[in-house]
N, C-alpha and C positions, 0 to 999 in steps of 0.2 A: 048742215053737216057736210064738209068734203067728203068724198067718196075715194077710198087706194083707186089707182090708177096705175095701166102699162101699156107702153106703147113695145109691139113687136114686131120685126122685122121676117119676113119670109121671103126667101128670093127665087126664079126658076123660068122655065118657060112650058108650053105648052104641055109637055111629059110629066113635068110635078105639080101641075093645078091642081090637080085629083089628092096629092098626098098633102098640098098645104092645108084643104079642105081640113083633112084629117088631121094634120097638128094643130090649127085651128080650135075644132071639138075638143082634142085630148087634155088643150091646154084650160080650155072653156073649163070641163069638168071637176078641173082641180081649185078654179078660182074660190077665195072668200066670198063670201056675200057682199052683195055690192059694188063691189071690184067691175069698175068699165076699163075695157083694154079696146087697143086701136090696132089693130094690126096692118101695119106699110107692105103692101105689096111690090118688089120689084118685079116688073116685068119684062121678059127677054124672049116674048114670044108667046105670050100666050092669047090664044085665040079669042077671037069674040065672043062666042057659045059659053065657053068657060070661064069668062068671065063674069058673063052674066050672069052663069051659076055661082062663081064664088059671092057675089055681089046679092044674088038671094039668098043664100046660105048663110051670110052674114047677119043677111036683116032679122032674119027669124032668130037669135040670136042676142037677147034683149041687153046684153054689158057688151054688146061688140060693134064697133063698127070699122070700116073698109078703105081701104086708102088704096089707090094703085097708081103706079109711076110707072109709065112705058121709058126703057131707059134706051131700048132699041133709036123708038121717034127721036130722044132729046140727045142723046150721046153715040148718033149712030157714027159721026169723024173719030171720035177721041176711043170707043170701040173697036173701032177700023184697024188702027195702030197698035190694039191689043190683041188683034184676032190673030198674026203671026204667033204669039207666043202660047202655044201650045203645044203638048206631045204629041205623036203622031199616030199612037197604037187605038188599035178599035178600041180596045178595052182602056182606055186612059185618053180621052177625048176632052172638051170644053165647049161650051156654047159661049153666047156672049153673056148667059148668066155668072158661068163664074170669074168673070171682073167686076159684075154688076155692082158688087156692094162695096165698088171703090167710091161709086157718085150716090148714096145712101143720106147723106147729110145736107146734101145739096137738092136731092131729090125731094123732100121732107123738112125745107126750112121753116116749117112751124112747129116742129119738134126736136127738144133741148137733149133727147136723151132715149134708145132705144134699145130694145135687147134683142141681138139676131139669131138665130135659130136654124141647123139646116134642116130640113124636111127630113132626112131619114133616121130619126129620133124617135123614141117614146117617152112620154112626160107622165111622171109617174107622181108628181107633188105641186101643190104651188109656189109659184114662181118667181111672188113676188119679193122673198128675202133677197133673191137674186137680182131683183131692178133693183131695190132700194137701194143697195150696195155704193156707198160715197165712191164718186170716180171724177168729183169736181176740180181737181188740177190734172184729171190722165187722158189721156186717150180714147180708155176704158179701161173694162176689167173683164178677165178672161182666165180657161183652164192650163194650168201646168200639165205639158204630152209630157209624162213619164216615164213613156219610152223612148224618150231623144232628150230630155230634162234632165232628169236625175239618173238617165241612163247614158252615158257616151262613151260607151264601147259600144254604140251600134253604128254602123257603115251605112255612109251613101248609097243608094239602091243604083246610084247613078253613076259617079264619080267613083265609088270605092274605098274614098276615103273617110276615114272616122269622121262621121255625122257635125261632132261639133267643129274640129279642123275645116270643113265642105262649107260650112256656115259662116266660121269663119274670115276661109279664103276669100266668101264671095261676095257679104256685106260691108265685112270690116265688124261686126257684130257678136257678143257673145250666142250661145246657144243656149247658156245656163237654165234660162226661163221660159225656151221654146213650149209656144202653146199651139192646141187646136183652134183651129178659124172657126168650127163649126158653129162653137156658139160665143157671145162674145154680147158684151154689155158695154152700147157705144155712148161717147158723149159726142153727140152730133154737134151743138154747139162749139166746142173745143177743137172740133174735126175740120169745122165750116172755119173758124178763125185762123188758124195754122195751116189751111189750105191744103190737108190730107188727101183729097181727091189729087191733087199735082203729086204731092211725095210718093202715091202709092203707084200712078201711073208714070210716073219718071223714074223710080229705083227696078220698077220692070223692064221699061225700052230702054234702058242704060246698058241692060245686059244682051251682050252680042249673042244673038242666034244660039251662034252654035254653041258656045258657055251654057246658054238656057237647058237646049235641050241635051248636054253631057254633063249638067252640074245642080242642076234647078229640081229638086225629086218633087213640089208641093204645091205648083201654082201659084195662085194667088195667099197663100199659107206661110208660105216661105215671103210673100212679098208683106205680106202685114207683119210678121214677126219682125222684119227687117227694119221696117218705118215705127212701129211700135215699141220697139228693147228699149225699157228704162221708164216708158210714160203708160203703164199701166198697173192697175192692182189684181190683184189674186181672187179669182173664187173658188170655194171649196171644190175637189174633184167630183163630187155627187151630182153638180152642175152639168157636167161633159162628161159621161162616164163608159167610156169605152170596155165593157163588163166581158165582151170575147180577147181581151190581151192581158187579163186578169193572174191568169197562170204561168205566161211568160213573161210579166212585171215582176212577181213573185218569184220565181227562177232565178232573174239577174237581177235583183236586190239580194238573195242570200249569197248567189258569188261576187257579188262585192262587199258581202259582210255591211248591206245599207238595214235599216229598219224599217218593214214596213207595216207596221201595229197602225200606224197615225193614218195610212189609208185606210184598212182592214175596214173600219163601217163606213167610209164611204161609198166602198164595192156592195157592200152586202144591200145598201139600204139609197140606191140611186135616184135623184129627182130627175133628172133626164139623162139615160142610156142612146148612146150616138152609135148607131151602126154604118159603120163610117169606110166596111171593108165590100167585097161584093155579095153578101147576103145581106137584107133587107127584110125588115117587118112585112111589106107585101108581095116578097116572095118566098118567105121559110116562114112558117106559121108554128116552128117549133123553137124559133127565138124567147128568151127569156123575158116576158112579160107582153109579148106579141099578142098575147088576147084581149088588152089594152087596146091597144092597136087598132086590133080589128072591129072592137066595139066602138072603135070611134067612127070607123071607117062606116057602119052599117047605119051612124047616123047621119050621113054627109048624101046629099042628092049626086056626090061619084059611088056610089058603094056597087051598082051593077055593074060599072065600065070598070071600077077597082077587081073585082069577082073576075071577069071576064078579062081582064089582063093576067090575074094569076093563073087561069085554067089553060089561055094560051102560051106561059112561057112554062108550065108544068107539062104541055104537051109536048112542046118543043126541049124540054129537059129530056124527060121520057124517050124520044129518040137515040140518046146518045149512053153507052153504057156504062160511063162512069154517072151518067144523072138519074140512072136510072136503078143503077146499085145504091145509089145516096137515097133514093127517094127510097128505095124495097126498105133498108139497114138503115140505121141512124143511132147511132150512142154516144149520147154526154151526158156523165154520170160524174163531174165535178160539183163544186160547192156550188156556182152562179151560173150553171147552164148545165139543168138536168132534162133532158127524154132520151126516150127510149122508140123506136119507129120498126116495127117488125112485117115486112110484108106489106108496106104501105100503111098501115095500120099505127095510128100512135097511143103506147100504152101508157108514156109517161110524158110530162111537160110541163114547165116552169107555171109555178103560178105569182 
């Protein structure tokens, strides 16, 4: 008897070992019986200690085991020429992890077919409808962003100019189909034949500097959309489910008189929620289904160093008095992200 099988992709460097740990677990939890998954490590930093923990954490772990690709050692030249293209704000930064999943196919040439994942996710179902998913003539297959998708009256953050015109202007591309990179179901064989590693790091160093950083809002996001329009399929939005932009999708879908019934139980009923903005599962533990989260997290040999990173940026919140009025007060009291946090004290929270 074969056994389902998936091969998953986690990328990051020494800062998210701890969290892959945890999507790891969360994903574990949800599998079928039986189901062996492999999960591809890239690595962009990640230290030795930590990986020997991910590497034990693995084993204990009887459908899983561990793949890791240093992409630093093997693509440190062709890295080199991607480290230019980054913004330059504290708060919007890049490691060499986020080009890393340009050499993913190449990294992994014993694997026909992977599903990438970014760390700051919660996995609330299994997964595997979402590998099975036919993608044998595409690229892959990936979520529709609804807010630059089916929305284009939104503005460049950067340029200023209407979103899809910005995308436009600078690939030659529609934006119609604009998706999240976060998660994405690759056909590495397809990738490896068409030599996607070149397209994705040529349609980036094609663009001048300064274009990049007055036109480029998305990173490497805008670079796979760009190399991607046309050769991928669709998965449901349950797959990517960005559940804090729920109310302002729903907003400008009724002022443009669009319909948005055909999401409605996607929101409600997510296999994996992406917190993709700056709150995170292991730093707001009032996130909607973050107890998830954390029960994955206190099964992972990082759960003291995870603890003990929340208490120091909860400290460091605390100082300052807008984090410290967010920490006392806390009210969301819509459909897909209810608590209530009175005095530090939480009275109400997603379950």
């Amino acid at each position: 008897m074969t056994h389902p099988q998936m091969n998953i992709v986690l990328s990051g460097d020494d800062n998210y070992s701890k969290y892959m740990a945890v999507t790891m677990q969360n994903i574990v939890h949800f599998l079928a019986p039986g189901t062996k998954v492999n999960f591809l490590i890239l690595d962009s930093g990640i230290r030795p200690e930590s990986k020997a923990k991910l590497q034990q954490f693995a084993d204990t772990l009887d459908q899983v085991q561990i793949h890791i690709f240093d992409i630093v050692e093997h693509y440190a030249d062709e890295l080199a020429k991607l480290a230019p293209y980054r913004h330059g704000s504290k708060k919007n930064t890049i490691t060499a992890g986020t080009y890393g999943l340009f050499f993913v196919a190449e990294a992994f040439p014993e694997f026909d077919k992977a599903l990438y994942i970014d760390v700051d996710v919660i996995v609330r179902q299994n997964l595997q409808p979402a590998f099975d998913t036919d993608i044998e003539d595409k690229y892959g297959a990936v979520v529709r962003m609804l807010t630059h998708a089916q929305l284009g009256s939104l503005k460049s953050s950067r340029s200023g100019k209407p979103f899809p015109q910005n995308f436009q202007d600078l690939f030659g591309k529609s934006s119609e189909n604009y998706f999240n990179a976060g998660v994405q179901l690759l056909n590495l064989k397809r990738m490896r034949e068409e030599k996607v590693k070149d397209q994705l790091s040529d349609t980036l160093t094609n663009i001048p500097l300064e274009v990049f950083h007055t036109e480029v809002n998305y990173h490497n996001q805008d670079i796979f959309n760009a190399v991607f329009a046309g050769k991928v399929a669709f998965l449901p939005t349950r797959y990517n489910c960005q559940v804090k932009n729920v109310n302002k999708i729903k907003r400008r879908f009724l002022r443009l008189g669009l319909d948005f019934s055909e999401f409605q139980p996607e929101f409600e009923n997510p296999a994996i929620i992406h917190y993709s903005g700056r709150r995170k599962p292991w730093n707001d533990k009032n996130l909607f289904a973050s107890e998830l989260w954390w029960d994955a997290a206190s099964r992972t040999p990082f759960a003291e160093e995870i603890n003990q990173k929340y208490q120091q940026d909860l400290g460091k919140k605390l100082k300052t008095a807008k984090g410290l009025l967010n920490w006392l007060f806390d009210f969301r009291l819509d459909k897909h992200q209810k608590h209530i946090k009175l005095f530090g004290i939480t009275l109400l929270r997603d379950r």
